[in-house]
RODO-948784 format. One line per field, with one value per residue (C-alpha): residue in one letter; x, y, z. Coordinates in steps of 0.5 Angstrom, whole numbers, padded with zeros to 4 digits. Layout:
REM residues N
r: [a:...]
xx: [X:...]
yy: [Y:...]
zz: [Z:...]
REM end
This chain:
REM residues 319
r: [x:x:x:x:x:x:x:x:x:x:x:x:x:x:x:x:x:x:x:x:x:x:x:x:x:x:x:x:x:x:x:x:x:x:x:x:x:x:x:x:x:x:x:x:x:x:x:x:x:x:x:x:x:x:x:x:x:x:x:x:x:x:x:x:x:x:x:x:x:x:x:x:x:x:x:x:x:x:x:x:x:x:x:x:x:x:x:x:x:x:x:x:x:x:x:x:x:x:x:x:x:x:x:x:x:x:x:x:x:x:x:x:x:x:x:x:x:x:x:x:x:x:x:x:x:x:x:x:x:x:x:x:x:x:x:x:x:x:x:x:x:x:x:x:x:x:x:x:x:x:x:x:x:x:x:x:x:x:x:x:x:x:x:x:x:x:x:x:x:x:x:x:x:x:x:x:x:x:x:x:x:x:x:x:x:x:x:x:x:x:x:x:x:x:x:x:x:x:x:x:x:x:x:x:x:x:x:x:x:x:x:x:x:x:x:x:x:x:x:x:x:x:x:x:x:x:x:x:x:x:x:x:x:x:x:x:x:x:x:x:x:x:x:x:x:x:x:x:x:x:x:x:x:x:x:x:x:x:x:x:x:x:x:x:x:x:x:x:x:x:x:x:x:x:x:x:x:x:x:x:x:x:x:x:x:x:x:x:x:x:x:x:x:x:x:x:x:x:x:x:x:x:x:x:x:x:x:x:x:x:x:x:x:x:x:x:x:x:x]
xx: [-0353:-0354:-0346:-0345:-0350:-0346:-0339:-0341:-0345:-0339:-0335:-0339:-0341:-0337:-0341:-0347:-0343:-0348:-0354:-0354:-0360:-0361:-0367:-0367:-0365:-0366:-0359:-0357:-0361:-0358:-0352:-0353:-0357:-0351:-0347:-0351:-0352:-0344:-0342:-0348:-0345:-0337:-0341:-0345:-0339:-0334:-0339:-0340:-0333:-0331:-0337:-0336:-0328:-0331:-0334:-0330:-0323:-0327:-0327:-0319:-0318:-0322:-0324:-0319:-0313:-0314:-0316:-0309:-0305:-0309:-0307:-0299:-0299:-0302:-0296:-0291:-0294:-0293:-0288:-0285:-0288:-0286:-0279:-0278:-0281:-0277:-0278:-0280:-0280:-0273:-0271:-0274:-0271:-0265:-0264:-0266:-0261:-0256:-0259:-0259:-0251:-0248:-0251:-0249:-0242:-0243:-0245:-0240:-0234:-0237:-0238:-0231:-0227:-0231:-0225:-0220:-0222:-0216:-0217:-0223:-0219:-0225:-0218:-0217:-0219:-0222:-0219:-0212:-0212:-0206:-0209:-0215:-0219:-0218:-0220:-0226:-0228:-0230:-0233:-0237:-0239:-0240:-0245:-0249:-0257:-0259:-0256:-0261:-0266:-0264:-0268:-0266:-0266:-0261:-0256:-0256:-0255:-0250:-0246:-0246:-0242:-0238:-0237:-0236:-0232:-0226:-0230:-0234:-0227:-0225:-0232:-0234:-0239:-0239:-0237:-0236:-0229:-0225:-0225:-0233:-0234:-0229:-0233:-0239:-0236:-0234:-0241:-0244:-0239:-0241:-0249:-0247:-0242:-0247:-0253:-0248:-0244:-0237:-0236:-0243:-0246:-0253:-0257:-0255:-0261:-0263:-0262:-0256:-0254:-0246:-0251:-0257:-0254:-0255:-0262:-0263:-0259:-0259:-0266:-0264:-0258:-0262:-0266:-0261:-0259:-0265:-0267:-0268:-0269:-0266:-0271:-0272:-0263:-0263:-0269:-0265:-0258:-0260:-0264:-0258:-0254:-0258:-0258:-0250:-0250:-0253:-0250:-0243:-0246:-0248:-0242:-0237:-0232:-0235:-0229:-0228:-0235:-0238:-0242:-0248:-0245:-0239:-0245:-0249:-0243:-0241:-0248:-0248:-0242:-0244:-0251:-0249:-0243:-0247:-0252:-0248:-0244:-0250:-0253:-0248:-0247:-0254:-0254:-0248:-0251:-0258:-0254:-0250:-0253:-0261:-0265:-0266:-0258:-0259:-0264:-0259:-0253:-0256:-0256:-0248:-0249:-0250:-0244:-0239:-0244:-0245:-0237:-0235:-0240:-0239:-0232:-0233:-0238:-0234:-0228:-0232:-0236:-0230:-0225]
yy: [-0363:-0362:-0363:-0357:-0353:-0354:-0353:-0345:-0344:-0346:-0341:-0335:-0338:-0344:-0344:-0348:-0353:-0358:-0356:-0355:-0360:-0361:-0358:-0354:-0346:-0344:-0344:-0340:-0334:-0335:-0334:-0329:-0325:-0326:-0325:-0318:-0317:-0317:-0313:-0307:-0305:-0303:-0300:-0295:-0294:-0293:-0288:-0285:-0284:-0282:-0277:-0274:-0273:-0269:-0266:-0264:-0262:-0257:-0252:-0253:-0252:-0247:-0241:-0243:-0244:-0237:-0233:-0236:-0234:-0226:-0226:-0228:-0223:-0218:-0220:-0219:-0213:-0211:-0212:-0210:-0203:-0203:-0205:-0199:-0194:-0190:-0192:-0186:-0188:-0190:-0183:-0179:-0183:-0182:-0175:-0174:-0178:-0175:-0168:-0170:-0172:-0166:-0161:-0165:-0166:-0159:-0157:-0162:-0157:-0151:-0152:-0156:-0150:-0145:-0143:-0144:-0139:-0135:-0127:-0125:-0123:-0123:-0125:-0131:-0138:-0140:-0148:-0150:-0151:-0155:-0161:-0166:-0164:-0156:-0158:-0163:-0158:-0153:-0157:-0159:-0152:-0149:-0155:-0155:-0155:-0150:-0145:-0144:-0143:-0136:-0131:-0125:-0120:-0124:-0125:-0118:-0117:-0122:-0118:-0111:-0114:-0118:-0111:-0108:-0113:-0108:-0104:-0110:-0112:-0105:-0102:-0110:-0110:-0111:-0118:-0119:-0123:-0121:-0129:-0129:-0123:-0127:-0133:-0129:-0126:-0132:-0135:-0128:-0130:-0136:-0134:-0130:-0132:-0138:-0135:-0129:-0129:-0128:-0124:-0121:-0121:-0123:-0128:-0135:-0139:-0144:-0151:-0148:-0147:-0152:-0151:-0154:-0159:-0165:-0163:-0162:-0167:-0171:-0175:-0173:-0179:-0184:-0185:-0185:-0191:-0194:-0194:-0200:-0199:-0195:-0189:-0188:-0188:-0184:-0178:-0178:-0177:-0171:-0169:-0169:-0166:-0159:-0158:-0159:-0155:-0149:-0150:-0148:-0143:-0139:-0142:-0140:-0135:-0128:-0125:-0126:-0126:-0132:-0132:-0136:-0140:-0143:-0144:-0148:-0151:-0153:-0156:-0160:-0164:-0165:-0168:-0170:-0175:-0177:-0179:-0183:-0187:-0189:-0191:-0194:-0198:-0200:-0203:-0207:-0210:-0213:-0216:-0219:-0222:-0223:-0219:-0220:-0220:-0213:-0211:-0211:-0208:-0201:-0198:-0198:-0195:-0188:-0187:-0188:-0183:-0178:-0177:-0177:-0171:-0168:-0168:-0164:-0159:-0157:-0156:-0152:-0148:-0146:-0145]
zz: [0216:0223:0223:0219:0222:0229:0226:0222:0229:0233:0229:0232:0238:0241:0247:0244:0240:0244:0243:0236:0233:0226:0223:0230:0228:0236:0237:0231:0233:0241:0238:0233:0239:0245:0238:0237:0244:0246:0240:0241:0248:0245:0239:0244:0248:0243:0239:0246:0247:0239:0241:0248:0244:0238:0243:0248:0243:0239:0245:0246:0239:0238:0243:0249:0244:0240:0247:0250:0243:0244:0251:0249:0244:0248:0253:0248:0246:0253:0254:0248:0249:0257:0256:0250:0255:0259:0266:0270:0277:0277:0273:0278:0285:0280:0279:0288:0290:0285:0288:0294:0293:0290:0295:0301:0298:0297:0304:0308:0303:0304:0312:0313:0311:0314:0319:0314:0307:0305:0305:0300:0293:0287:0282:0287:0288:0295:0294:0292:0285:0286:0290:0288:0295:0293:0285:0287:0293:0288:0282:0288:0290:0282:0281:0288:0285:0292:0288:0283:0288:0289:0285:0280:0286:0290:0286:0284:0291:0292:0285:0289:0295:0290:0287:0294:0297:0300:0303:0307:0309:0312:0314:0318:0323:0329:0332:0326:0324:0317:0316:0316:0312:0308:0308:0307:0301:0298:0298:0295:0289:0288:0288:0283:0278:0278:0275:0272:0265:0267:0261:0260:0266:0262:0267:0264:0265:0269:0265:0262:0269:0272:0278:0273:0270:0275:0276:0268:0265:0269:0267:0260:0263:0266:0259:0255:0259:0260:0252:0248:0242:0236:0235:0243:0244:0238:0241:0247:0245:0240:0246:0250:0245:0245:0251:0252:0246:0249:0256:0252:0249:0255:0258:0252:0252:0250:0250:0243:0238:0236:0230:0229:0223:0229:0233:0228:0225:0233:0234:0227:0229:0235:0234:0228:0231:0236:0232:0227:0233:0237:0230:0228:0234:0235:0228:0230:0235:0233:0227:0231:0237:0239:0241:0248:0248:0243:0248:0254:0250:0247:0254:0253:0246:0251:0254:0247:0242:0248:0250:0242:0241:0248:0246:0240:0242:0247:0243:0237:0241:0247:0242]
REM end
């Protein structure tokens, strides 16, 4: 009997196979003890560690992994609204660099040739039309953005002399040369055909200008270009559209009548075609590529739809 006692005791406890005695159950007890003794501390340690886990992984799968998703939405959200906006900053250096270019070109032809202008003959040109340098002298002169700081009564001014001009070059003042007087006529001519129609002699206003056109398209230009999204390229190009629209309409040959139907049917097409063709291309190319891809390529959807629209305009109303 005692054998059997120490054979079950020993396979919980083989330590106290010799001190088992018959009718004896104290070694047992000291088995089961050290048996519960040692088995009670990893019962403990691990419902402590399955308690501190439960505990510790409910915050990060609850507030800290909702907040880190909201504050990545809220990113993309901000960036997705940043990158579709127009990015003032660079429009406005943008458009002083392009003014601060074309009247420096314009001052530096003007200045260089001061010694050399021909005769003052209001049918006449200034610059060689013949040459690139006498053609790109006076498109340089023509879009000069000073030329819109000179007010109405300046121009009218300059008009009168233009209108004079023969008696200046015969009456000079003293100390006065014929080339300067020349030189000076010439300046009162572009002053006022800048701001004058040709044909009318109506003031053109100043963002219908040739002389506004850097200063007032120019911005226009920049967020066509920086657009990204379809709406934003769409708003611009119609905004662009009009504008040129309305400068070949001052602008225009009013030597023959124009109708208001020509000029409704010239601005349709022309804001019509435009629109057709960024709309087109802009669909054509988010189907095709990824977005962020698309997103790089719309900036290049401008320059296509305005050329085709500009084109047409200036052919329907001009004509």
């Amino acid at each position: 009997m005692s054998l059997r006692i120490g054979i079950a005791a020993s396979r919980y406890c083989p330590g106290i196979v010799r001190a088992a005695r018959p009718h004896n159950g104290t070694s047992i007890n000291k088995c089961t003890q050290r048996r519960s003794d040692a088995a009670s501390p990893s019962i403990l340690r691990f419902r402590g560690k399955s308690t501190a886990t439960t505990t510790s992984n409910a915050p990060k799968s609850t507030t800290p992994g909702g907040g880190s998703a909201a504050a990545a939405k809220e990113a993309a959200a901000s960036e997705a609204s940043s990158s579709e906006s127009v990015p003032i900053g660079t429009t406005l250096v943008a458009m002083t660099l392009a003014i601060a270019t074309v009247s420096a070109g314009a001052a530096i032809a003007e200045k260089s040739t001061a010694s050399m202008v021909p005769k003052f003959d209001p049918k006449q040109q200034r610059f060689d039309q013949s040459t690139f340098i006498g053609r790109l002298s006076k498109m340089l002169l023509g879009c000069d953005p000073s030329l819109l700081v000179y007010s109405g009564e300046e121009v009218k001014r300059c008009k009168a002399m233009v209108d004079d001009y023969e008696t200046h070059l015969q009456n000079l003042p003293e100390g006065v040369s014929e080339t300067e007087m020349s030189r000076t006529l010439w300046e009162a001519q572009r002053i006022a055909s800048a701001a004058l129609h040709p044909d009318t002699g109506d003031t053109i206003p100043r963002p219908f200008r040739m002389s506004g056109y850097v200063p007032y398209n120019g911005p226009i230009c920049v967020a066509m270009v920086a657009s990204q999204s379809t709406p934003t390229l769409l708003f611009w190009s119609w905004v662009n559209q009009s504008q040129n629209a309305l400068i070949n309409y001052y602008n225009r040959n009013a030597s023959s009548e124009m109708t208001n139907a020509t000029f409704a049917k010239s601005y349709a097409a022309a804001v019509g075609s435009a629109l057709a063709v960024a709309f087109g291309l802009a669909t054509l190319i988010q189907r095709r590529y990824s977005p962020a891809q698309a997103k790089n390529l719309l900036k290049w959807v401008a320059f296509p739809s305005a050329v085709v629209a500009s084109s047409l305009n200036c052919y329907i109303v001009r004509s």
